[in-house]
Backbone bond lengths (Angstrom), bond angles and torsions (degrees), N, CA, C in turn:
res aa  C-N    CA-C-N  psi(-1)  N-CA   C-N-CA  omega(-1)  CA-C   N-CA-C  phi
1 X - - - 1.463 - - 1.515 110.07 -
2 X 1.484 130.83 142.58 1.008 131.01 -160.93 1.457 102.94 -117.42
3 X 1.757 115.02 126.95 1.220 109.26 -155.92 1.553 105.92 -125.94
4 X 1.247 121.42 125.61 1.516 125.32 -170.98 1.806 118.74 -94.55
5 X 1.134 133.04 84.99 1.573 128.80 -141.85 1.318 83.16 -129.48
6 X 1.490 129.64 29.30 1.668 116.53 164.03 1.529 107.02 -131.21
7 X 1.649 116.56 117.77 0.983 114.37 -174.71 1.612 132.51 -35.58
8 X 1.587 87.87 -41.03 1.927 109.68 -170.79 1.583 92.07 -59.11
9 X 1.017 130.42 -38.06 1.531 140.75 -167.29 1.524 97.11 -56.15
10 X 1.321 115.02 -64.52 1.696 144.73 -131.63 1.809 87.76 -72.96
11 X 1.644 99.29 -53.62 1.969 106.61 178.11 1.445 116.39 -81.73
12 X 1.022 111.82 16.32 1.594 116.42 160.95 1.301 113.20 -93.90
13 X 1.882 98.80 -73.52 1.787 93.86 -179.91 1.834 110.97 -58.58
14 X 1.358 135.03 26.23 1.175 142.64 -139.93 1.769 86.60 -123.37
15 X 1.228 99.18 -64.10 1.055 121.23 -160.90 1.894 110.17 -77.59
16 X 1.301 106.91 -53.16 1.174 126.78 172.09 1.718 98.60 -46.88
17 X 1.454 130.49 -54.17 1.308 126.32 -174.49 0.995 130.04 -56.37
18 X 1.771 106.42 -29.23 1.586 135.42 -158.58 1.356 101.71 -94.00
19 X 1.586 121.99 -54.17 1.188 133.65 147.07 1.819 121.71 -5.33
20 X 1.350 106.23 -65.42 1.730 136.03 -163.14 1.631 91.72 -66.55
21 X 1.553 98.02 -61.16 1.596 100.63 -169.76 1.561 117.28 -82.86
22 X 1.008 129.55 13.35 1.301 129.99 177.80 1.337 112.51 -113.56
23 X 2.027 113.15 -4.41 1.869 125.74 -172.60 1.337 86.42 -102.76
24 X 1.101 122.65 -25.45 1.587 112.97 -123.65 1.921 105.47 -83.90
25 X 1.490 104.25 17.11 1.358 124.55 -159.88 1.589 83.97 -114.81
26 X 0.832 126.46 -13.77 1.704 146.54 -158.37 1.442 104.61 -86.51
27 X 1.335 93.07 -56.51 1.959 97.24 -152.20 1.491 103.76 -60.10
28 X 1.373 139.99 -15.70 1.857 117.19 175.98 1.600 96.90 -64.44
29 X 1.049 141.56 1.92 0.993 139.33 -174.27 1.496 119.04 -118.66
30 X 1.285 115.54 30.38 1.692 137.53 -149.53 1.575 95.30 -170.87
31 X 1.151 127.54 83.44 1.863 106.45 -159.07 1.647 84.70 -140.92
32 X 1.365 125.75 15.13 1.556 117.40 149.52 1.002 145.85 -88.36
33 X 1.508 135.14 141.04 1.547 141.67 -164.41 1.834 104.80 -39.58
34 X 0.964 94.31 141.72 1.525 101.96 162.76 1.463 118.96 -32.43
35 X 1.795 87.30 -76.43 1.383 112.86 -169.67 1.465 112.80 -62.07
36 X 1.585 126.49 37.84 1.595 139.38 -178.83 1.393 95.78 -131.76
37 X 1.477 115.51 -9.98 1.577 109.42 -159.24 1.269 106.63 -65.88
38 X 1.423 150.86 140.87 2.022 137.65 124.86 1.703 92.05 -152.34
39 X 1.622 81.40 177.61 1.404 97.91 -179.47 1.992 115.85 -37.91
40 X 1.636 102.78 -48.30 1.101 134.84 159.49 1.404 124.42 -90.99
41 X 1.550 131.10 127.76 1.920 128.23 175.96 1.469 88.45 -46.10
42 X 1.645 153.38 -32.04 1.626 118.72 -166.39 1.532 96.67 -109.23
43 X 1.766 123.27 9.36 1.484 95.75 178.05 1.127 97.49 -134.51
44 X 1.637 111.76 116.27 1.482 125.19 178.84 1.423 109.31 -99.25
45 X 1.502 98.76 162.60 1.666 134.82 -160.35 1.688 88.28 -81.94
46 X 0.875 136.11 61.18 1.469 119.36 167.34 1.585 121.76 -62.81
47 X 1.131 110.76 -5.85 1.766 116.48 179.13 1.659 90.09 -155.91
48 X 1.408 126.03 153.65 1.316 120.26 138.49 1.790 118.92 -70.39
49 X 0.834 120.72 -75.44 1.674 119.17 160.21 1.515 111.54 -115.55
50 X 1.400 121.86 -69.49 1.539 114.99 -177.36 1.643 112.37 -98.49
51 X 1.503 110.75 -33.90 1.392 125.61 -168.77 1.371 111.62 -88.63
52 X 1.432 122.17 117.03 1.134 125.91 169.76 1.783 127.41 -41.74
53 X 1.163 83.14 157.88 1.892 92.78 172.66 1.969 107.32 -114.40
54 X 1.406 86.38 171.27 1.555 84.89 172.69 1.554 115.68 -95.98
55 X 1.508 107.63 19.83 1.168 100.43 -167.61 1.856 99.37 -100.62
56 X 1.480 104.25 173.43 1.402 103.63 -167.68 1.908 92.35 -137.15
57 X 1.562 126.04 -146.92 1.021 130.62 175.29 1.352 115.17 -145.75
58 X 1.088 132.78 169.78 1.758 112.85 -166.35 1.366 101.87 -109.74
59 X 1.766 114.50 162.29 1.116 110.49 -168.98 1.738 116.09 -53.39
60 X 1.732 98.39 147.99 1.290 103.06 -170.37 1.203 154.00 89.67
61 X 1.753 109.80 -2.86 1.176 164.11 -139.88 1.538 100.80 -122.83
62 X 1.602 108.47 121.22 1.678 96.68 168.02 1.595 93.98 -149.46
63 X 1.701 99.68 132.77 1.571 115.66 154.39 1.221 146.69 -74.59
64 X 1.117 143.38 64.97 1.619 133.93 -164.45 1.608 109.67 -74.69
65 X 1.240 122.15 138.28 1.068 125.20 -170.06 1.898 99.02 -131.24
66 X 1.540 109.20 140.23 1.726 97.38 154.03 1.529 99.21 -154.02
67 X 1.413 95.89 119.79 1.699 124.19 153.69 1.559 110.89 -73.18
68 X 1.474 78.87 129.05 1.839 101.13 -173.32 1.750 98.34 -113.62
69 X 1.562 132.88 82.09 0.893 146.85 -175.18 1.561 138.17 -81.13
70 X 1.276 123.98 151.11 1.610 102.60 -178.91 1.836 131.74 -54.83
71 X 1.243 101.57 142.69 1.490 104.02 176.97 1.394 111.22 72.55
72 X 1.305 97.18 47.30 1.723 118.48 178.15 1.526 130.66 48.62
73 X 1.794 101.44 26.01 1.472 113.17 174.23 1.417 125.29 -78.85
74 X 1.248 107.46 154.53 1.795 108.03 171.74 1.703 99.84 -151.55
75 X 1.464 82.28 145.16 1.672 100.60 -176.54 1.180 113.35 -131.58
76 X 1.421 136.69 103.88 1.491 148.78 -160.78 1.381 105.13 -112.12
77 X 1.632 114.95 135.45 1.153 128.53 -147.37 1.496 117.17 -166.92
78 X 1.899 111.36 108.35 1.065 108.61 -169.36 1.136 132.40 -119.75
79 X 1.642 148.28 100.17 1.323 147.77 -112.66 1.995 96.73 -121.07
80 X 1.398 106.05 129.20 1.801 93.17 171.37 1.505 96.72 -159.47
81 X 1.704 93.20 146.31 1.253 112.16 -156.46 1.872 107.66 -93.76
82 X 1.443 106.17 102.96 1.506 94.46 -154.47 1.693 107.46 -74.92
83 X 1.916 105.80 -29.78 1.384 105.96 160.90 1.241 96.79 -140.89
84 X 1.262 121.98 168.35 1.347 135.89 -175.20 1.613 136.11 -51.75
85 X 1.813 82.82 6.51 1.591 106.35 -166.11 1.772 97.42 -131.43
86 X 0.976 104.29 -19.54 1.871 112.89 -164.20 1.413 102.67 -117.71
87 X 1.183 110.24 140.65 1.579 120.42 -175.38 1.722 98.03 -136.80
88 X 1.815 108.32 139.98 1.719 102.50 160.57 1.403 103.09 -140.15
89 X 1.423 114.75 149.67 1.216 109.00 -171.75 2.095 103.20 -137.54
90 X 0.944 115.19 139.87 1.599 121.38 167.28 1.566 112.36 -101.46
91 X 1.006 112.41 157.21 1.953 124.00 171.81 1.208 104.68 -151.24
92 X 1.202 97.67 151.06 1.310 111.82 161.04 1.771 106.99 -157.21
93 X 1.518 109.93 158.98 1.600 113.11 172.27 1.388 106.72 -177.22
94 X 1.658 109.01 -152.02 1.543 107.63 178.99 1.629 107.25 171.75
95 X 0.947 138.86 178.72 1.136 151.36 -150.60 1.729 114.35 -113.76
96 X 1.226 126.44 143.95 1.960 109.06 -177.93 1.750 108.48 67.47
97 X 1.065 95.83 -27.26 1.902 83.53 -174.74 1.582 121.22 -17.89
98 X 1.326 110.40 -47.83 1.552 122.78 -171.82 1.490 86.02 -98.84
99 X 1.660 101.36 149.42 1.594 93.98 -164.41 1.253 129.95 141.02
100 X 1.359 105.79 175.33 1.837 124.10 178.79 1.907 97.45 -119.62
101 X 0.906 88.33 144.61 1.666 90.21 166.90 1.404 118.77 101.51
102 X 1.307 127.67 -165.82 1.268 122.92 -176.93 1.595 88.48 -105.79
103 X 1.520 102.08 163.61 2.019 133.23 -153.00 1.694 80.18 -121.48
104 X 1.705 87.62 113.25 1.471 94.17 166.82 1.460 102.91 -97.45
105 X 1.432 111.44 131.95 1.843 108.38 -174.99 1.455 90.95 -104.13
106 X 1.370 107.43 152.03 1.326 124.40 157.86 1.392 113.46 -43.19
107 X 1.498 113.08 150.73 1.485 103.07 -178.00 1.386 128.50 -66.15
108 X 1.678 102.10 -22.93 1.776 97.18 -161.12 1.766 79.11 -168.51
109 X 1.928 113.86 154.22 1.661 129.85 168.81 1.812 84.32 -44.84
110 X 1.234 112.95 134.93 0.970 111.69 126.32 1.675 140.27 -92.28
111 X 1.672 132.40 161.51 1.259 106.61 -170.99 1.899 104.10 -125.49
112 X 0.929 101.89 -159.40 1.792 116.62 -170.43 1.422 102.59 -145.38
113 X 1.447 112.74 132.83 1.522 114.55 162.95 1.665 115.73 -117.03
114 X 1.486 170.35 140.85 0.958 142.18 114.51 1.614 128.27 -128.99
115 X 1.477 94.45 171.65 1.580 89.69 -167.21 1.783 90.50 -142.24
116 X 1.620 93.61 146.26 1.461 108.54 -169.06 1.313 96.53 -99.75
117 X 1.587 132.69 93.70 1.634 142.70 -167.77 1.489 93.58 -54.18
118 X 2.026 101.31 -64.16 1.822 95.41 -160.81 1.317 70.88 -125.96
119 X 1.614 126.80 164.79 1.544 169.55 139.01 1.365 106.15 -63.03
120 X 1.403 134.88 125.48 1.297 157.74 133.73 1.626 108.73 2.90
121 X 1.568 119.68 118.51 0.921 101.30 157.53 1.902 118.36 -128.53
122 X 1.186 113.72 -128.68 1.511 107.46 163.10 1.358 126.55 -71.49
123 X 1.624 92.45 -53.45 1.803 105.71 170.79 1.538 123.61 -72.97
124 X 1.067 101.42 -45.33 1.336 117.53 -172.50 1.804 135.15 -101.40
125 X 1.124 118.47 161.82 1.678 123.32 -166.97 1.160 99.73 -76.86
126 X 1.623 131.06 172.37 1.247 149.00 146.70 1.563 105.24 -75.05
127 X 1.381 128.38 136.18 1.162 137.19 174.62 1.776 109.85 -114.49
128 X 0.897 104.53 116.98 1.504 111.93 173.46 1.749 114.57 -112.10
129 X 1.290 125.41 132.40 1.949 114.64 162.28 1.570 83.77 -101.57
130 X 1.619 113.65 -172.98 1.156 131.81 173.39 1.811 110.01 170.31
131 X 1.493 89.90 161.84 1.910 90.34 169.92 1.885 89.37 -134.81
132 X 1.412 80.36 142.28 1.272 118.86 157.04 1.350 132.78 -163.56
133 X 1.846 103.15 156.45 1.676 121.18 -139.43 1.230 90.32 -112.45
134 X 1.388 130.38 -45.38 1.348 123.66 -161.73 1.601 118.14 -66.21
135 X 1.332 110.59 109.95 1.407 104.16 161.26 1.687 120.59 -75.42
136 X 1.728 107.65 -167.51 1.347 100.67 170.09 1.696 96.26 -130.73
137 X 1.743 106.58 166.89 1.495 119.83 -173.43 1.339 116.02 65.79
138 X 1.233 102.91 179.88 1.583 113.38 -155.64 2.326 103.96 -69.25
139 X 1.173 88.03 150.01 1.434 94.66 -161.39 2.234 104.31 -89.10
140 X 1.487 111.82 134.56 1.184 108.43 -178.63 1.615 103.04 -103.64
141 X 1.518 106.42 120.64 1.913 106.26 166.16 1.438 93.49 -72.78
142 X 0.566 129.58 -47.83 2.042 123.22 -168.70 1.660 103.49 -48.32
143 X 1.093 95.14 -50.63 1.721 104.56 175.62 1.893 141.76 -50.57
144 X 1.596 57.62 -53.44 1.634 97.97 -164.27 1.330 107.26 74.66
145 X 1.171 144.73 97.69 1.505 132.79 -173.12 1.604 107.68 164.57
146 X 1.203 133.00 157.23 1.324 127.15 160.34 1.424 125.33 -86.22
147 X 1.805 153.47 -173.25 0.892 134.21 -134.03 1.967 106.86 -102.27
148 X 2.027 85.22 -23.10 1.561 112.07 179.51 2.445 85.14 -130.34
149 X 0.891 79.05 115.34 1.762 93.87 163.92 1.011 135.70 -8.10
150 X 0.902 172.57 119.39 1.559 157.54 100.53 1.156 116.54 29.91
151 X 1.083 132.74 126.81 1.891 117.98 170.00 1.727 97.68 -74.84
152 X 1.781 110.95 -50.94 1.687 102.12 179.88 2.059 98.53 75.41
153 X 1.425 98.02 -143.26 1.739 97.54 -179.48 1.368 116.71 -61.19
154 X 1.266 131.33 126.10 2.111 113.85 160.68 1.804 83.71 -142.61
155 X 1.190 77.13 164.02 1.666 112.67 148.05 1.509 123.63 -133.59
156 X 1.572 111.38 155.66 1.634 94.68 -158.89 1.689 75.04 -158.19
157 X 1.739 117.62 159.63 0.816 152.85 -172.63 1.430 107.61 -116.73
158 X 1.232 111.07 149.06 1.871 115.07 -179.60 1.624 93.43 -164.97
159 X 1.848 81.73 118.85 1.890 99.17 167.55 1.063 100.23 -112.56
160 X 1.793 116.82 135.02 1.924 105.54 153.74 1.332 101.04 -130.01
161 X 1.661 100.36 158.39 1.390 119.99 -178.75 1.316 133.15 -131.25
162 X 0.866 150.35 113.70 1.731 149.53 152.97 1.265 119.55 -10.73
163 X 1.231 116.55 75.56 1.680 137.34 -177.02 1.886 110.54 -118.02
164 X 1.281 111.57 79.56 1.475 86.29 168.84 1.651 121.35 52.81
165 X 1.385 102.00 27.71 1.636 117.74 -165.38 1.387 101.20 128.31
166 X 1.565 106.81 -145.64 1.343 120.25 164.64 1.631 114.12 -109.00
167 X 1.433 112.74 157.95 1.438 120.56 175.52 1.541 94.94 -136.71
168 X 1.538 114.00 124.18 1.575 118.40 176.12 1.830 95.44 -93.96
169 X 1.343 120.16 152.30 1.556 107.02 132.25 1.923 91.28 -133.38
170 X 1.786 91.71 -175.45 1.674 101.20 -150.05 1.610 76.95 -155.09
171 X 1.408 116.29 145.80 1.320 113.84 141.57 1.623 84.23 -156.82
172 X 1.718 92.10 174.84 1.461 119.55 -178.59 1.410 124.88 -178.03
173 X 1.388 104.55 174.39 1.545 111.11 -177.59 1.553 119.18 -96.92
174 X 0.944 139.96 148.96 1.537 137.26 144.87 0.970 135.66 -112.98
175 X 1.360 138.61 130.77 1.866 127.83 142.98 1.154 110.40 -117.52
176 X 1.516 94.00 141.16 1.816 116.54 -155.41 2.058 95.41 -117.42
177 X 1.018 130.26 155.96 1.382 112.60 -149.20 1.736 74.53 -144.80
178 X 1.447 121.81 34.25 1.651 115.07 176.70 1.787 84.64 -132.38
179 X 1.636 91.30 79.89 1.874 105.78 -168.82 1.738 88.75 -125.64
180 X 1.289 118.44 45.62 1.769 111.63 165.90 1.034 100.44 -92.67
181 X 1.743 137.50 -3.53 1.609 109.96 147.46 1.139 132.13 -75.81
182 X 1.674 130.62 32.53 1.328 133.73 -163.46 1.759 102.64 53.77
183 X 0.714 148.81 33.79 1.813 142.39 172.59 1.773 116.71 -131.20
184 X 1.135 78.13 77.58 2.293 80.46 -178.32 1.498 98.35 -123.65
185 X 1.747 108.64 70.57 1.260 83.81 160.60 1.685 106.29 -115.69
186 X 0.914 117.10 165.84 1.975 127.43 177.84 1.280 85.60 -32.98
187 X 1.457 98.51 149.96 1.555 108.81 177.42 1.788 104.24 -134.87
188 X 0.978 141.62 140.23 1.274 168.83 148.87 1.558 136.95 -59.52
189 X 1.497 117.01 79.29 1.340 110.75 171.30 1.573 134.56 -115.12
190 X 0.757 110.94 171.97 2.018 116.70 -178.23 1.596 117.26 -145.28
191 X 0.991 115.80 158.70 1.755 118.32 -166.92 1.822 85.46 175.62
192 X 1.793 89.83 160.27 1.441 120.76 -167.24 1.474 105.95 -142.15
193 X 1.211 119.67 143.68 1.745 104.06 157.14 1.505 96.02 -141.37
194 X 1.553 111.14 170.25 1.557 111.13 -163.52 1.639 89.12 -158.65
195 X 1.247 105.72 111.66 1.852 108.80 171.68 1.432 102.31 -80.71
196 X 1.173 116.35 153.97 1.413 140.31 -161.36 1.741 103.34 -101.71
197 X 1.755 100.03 -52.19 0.943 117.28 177.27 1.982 108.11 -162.85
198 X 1.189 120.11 -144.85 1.304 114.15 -151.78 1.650 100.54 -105.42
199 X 1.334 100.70 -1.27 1.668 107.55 -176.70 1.939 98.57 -128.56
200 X 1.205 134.60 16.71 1.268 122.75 -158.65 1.616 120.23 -170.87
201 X 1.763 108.35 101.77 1.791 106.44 -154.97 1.409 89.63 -129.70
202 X 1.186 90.65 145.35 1.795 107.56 168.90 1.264 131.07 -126.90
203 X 1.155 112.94 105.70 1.818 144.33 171.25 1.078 126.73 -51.28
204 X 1.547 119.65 114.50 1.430 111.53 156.63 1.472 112.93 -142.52
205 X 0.968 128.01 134.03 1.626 129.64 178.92 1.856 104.32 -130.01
206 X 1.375 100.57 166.56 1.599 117.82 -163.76 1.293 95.14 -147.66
207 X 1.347 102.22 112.89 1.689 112.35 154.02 1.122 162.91 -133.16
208 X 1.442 119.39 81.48 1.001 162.15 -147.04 1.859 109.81 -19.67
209 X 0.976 112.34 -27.62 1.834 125.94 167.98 1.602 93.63 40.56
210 X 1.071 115.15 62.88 1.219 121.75 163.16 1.668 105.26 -65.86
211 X 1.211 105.36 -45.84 1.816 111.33 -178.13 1.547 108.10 -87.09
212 X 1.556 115.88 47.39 1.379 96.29 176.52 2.017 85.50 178.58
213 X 1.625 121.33 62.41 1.161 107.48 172.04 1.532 101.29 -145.07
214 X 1.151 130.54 65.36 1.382 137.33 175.37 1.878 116.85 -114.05
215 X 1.240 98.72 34.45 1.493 116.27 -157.20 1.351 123.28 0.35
216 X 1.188 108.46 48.47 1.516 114.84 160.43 1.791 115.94 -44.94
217 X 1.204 97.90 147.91 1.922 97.19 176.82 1.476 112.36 -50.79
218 X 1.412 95.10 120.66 2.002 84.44 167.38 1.518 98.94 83.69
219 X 1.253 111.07 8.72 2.173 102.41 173.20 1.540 82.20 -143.48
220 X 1.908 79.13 -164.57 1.199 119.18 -142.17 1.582 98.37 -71.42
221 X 1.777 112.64 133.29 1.629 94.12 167.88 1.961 109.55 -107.49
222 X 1.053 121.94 32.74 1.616 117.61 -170.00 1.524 138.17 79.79
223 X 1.722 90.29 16.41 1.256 100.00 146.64 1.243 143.43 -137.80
224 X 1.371 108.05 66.33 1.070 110.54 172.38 1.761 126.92 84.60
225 X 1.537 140.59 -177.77 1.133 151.61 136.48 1.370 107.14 -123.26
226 X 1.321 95.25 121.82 1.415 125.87 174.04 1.871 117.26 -102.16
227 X 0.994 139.94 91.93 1.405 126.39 -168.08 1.890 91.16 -139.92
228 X 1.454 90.62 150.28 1.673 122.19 173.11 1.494 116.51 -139.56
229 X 1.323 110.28 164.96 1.554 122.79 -164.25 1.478 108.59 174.43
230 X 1.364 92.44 173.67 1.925 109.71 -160.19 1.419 100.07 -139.29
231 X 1.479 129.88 131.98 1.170 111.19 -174.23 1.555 95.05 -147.97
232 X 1.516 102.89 128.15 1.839 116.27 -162.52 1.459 99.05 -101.57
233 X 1.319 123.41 57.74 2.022 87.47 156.53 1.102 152.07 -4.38
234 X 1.284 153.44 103.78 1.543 148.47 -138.34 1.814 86.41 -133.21
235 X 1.511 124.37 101.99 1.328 116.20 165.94 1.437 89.39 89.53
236 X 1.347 99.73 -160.20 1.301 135.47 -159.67 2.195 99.13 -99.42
237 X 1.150 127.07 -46.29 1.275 130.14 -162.12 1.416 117.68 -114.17
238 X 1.554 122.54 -39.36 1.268 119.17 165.96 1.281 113.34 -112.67
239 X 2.324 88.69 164.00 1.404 94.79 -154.96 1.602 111.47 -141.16
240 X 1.170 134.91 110.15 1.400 129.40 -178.62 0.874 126.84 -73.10
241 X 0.981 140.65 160.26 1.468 153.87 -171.85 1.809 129.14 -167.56
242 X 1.650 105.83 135.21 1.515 94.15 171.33 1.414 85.73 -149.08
243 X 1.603 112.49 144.06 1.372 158.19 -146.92 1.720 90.90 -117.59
244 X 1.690 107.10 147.78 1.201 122.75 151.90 1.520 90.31 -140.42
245 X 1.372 99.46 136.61 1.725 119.28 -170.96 1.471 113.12 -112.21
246 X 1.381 119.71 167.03 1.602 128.36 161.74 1.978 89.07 23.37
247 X 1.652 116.37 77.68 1.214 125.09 156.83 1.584 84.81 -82.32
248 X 0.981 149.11 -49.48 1.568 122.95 -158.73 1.283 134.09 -57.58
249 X 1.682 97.45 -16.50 1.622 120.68 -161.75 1.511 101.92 61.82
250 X 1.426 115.95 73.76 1.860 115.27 166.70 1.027 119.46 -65.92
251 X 1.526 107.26 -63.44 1.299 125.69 -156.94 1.824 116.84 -68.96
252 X 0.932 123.67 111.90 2.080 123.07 170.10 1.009 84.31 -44.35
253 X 1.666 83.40 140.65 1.754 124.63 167.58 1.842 114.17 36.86
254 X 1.327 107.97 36.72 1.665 122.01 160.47 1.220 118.74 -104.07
255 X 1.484 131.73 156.70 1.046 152.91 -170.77 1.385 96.00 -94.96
256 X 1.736 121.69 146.30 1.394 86.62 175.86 1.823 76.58 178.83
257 X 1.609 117.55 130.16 1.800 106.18 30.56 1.495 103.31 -104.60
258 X 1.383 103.69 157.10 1.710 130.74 160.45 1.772 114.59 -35.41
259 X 0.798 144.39 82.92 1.173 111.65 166.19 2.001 125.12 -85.98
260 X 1.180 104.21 145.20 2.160 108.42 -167.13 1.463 85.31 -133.54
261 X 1.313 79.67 160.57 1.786 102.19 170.24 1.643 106.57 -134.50
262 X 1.070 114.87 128.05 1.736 121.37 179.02 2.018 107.30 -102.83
263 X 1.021 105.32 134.92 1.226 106.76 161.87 1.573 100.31 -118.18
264 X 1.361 84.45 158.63 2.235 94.99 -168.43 1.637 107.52 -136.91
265 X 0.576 112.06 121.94 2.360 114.49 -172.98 1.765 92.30 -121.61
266 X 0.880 122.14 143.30 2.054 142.94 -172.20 1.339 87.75 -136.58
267 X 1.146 124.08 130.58 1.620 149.34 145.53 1.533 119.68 -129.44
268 X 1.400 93.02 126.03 1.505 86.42 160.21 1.503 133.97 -114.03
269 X 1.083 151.59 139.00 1.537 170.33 150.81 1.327 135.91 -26.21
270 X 0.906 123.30 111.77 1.526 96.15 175.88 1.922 117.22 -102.83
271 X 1.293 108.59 106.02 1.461 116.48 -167.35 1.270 111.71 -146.94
């Protein structure tokens, strides 16, 4: 049973619910595909910050993303839409990059799979499954695992609505298969985003780390990831962003919250 004992938690999913049911009179008036959704029609939400969306990009379509992270990390990340239903993505990064000292690299590319099952309609959510490898933070060989998880298998849901702009919410499932701390059970997340206007969206997702709260040093202690952010479109293709992370204080013996900055570039192809 999944148990919510932090207030900050309690006025989110609070709000997020209240949110849903107060649009939800809205959406015949919201009657486009998911996979069209972003701040901008060419720059889609493929994650709110860590947690995926069900949204994808249409064929021909590629995302580059780079997180500029604590303790002089960067994680570069490139998303392309092979058909209008299929998405693949590679990463790679590492820890210290910016800096004195030796550059701890990630062990190995990580990659991205997803596929948009059903498309958004009036009544109904966008359904996405997918795999992904990339965790976030510094990586443990003892572990095997990164510092925050892998998502690995999920499926995730994505509603949007006609609010004074747009209002996304998203939830979904995971199993993450970097369980050498004895802890693999399904894990549980949710996130929202809400444009302000046509250049300016605001993020928040919650994740529940059910598979990652045995307060080991440097992990998860059982409550959760809590993270928010603001993300400015500049033009038509790039996209800024800055992150406030682990507001809950999860992680033993971390500082927290995190603050990152993402930059985001959309191109499209002709292929």
């Amino acid at each position: 049973m999944i148990r919510i004992n932090n207030m900050a938690i309690q006025i989110g999913c609070y709000l997020i619910l209240l949110m849903g049911t107060i649009s939800w009179p809205l959406t015949v008036a919201y009657a486009q595909n998911f996979n069209e959704f972003g701040t901008e029609e060419r720059f889609t939400s493929l994650h709110i910050l860590d947690i995926p969306t069900a949204a994808v990009v249409s064929r021909g379509t590629a995302i580059m993303t780079l997180r500029v992270l604590s303790r002089g990390g960067l994680l570069s990340s490139i998303y392309a839409g092979v058909s209008d239903r299929f998405l693949l993505g590679i990463s790679f990064g590492g820890s210290n990059i910016i800096g004195t000292g030796d550059i701890n690299w990630n062990p190995r590319p990580e990659v991205a799979i997803k596929y948009l099952m059903l498309g958004e309609t009036e009544t109904l959510p966008a359904l996405a499954v997918g795999f992904e490898s990339q965790g976030y933070g510094s990586y443990n060989n003892t572990l095997n695992r990164y510092q925050i998880k892998a998502r690995w298998f999920y499926g995730v849901l994505s509603r949007n609505f006609s609010l004074a702009g747009t209002f996304g919410m998203h939830a979904g499932v995971n199993y993450s298969i970097e369980n050498k701390d004895k802890d693999d059970r399904l894990n549980v997340f949710i996130g929202a985003d809400k444009s302000i206007n046509p250049h300016l969206t605001f993020l928040f997702e919650y994740d529940f780390a059910r598979n990652d709260n045995q307060s080991l040093p440097g992990f998860g202690r059982d409550k959760g990831y809590l993270n928010i952010g603001a993300r400015i479109t500049l033009g038509d293709r790039v996209g800024l962003e800055f992150d406030l992370r682990n507001l809950l204080d999860n992680r033993v013996g971390a500082i927290s919250p995190s603050r990152e900055l993402r930059i985001l570039y959309s191109e499209a192809f002709d292929f």
